[in-house]
N, C-alpha and C positions, 0 to 999 in steps of 0.2 A: 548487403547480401540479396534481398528479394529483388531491385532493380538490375543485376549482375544475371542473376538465376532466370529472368523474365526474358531480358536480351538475348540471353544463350539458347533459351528455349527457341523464344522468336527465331532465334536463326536456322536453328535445330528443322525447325516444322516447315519452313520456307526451303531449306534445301534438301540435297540429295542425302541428309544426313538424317533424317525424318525419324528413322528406327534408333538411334542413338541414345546411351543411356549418359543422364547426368550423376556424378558422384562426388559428394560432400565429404570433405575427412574433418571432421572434426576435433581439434588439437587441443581439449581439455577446456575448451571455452567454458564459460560461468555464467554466461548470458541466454538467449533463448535463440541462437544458431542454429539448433542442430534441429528444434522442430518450425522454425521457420524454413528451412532446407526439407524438411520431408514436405508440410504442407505446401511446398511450390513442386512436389512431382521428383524432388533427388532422392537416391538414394545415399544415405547417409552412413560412416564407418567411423568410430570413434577410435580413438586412441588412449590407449591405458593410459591417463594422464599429459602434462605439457611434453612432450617429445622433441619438437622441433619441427621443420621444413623439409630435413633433408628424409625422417622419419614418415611423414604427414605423406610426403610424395611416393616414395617406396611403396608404404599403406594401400594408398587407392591405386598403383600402378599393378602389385600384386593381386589386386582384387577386380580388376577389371576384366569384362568379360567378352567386349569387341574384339574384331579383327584389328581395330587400330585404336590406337590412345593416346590422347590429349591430355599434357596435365599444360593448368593456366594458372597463374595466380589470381586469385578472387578478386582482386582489381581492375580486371581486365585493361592493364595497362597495354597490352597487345588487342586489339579490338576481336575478339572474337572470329569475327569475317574473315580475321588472317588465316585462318586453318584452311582456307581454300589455296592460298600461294601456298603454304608447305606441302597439301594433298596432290597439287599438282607437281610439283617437285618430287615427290616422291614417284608417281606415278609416271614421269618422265623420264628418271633417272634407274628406276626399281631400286630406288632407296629402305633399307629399312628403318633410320632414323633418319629425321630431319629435324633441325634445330634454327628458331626465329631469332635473329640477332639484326642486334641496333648499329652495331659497328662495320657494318660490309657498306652499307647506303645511312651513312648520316643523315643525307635529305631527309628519311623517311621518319627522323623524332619529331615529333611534333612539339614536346614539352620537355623540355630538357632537366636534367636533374641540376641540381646545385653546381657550380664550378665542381668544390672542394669533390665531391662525391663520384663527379664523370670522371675528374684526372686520376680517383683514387683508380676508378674502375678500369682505366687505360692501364697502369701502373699495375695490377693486380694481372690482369691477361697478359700483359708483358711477360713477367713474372713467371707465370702460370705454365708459359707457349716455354722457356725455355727451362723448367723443371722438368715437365711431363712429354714433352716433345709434340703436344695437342697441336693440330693447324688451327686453330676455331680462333676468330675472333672476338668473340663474345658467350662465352661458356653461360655468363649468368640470367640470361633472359628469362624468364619465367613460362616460355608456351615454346612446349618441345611435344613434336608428334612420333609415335613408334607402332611399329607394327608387335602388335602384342604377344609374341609368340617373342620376338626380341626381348621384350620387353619382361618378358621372367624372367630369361637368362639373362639380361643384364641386373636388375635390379633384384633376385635374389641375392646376386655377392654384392650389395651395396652394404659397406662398415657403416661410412660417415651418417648422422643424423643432423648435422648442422647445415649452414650454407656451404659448404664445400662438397657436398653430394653432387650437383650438376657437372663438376671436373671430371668426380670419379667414376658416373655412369658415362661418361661420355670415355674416358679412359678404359675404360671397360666393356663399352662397344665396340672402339677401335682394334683391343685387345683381341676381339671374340669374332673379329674378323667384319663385323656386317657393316654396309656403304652408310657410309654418315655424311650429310648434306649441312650444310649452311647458308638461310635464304634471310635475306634483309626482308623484315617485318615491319610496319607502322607502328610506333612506340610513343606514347608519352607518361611522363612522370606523374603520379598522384602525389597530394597532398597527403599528410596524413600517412603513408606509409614508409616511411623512412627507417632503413636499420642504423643501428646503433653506431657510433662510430670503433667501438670497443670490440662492437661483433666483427668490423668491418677488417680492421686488424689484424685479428684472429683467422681470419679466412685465409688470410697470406701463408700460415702454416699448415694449411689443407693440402696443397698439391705436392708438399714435400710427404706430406703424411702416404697420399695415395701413389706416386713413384714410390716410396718404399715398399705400400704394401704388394705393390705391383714386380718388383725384383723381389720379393720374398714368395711370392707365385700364391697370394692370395686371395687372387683374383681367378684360378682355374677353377 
C-alpha cells in the first residue's frame, strides 16, 4: 500500500492531474491500512464491515468528487501511467466511460496470469458477450475511468457487490445510453493476488443475474 499510494502520487504531482484527489476504500481490513492510507495524503472511506469489490468500488465511486474517476486496483496491476491512454481516448472520442482491457492488444501483458486463470477468463467474457450482448472484450480489468456525473447514475443502480459488478456498470452504462470506449492497457499479473477459484465460478452466474435484472427494468 505505501509504495502503490507514493507512485500514484508521484504521478499525480508530475502531471496534468496535480489537483487530484486520492481515495482509499477500506473493506473491513484488521491491519493498519486504513491509517497508513491517510498518513500518505488519501482520503480514506471505510466500509460497514467485509462487503466485497463490487461494494468497495460503488463506495468510493459515489463519493468521489472530480470531474473524472478512476477506480484502480491497489495493485496497480495497470501501471498507473495508463490513465493517460484512457484520458486521451476519452478526450478524443468525448467518451463518457472508458475501460483499460488486456484483451484488445495482448502485446501489451507483460505478466501473464496462470494458463488455467487466462482461459477461465476468455471463457467467462465469452460467456459474458453472449448473455448480456456487451461488445467489451474484457469487462474485468481493474482501472476503468468515468466522467463523474456518469458515474452516479450508473453506479447508484449497481445490485451486485461481488466480482460481477464491472458486467453490470458497464451494462448499465450502455443501458443509460453514454459512449463507452475500450482501450488495450499495459497489464501484468501480481503475485499474491489471486482470486479464488470458487469465486471465479461463481462469477459465471453474474451476467445471467444482471440480463435479468436488466429485462425486469431494474436498472431505470
Amino acid at each position: 500500500m505505501p509504495s502503490t499510494l507514493a507512485r500514484v502520487r508521484q504521478y499525480l504531482d508530475a502531471s496534468h492531474w496535480e489537483f487530484a484527489e486520492i481515495v482509499v476504500v477500506d473493506d473491513g481490513s484488521r491491519d493498519a491500512t486504513a491509517a497508513v492510507a491517510e498518513a500518505a495524503g488519501a482520503r480514506v472511506l471505510r466500509n460497514p464491515g467485509n462487503r466485497g469489490k463490487g461494494y468497495s468500488v460503488r463506495h468510493g465511486m459515489l463519493k468521489a468528487t472530480g470531474e473524472w474517476s478512476l477506480f484502480s486496483d491497489a495493485d496497480l496491476s495497470s501501471p498507473i501511467e495508463e490513465l493517460d491512454r484512457l484520458w486521451g481516448a476519452a478526450e478524443r472520442e468525448r467518451a463518457q466511460v472508458v475501460i483499460g482491457s488486456r484483451a484488445v492488444d495482448r502485446s501489451m501483458v507483460g505478466v501473464h496470469q496462470p494458463i488455467f486463470r487466462e482461459t477461465m477468463g476468455r471463457v467467462f467474457n465469452l460467456t459474458m458477450r453472449l448473455i448480456t450482448g456487451l461488445p467489451f472484450h474484457d469487462t474485468q480489468c481493474g482501472f476503468k475511468l468515468f466522467e463523474t456525473s456518469a458515474a452516479r447514475e450508473i453506479f447508484r443502480r449497481q445490485l451486485l457487490d461481488g466480482f460481477g459488478f464491472d458486467v453490470e456498470v458497464l451494462y448499465i452504462a450502455c443501458h443509460l445510453g453514454y459512449r463507452t470506449l475500450e482501450v488495450p492497457v499495459r497489464w501484468n499479473d501480481v503475485a499474491g493476488t489471486t482470486v479464488s477459484t470458487w469465486r471465479g465460478i461463481k462469477a459465471f452466474w453474474d451476467p445471467v443475474r444482471v440480463r435479468s435484472n436488466g429485462i425486469r427494468g431494474r436498472y431505470k
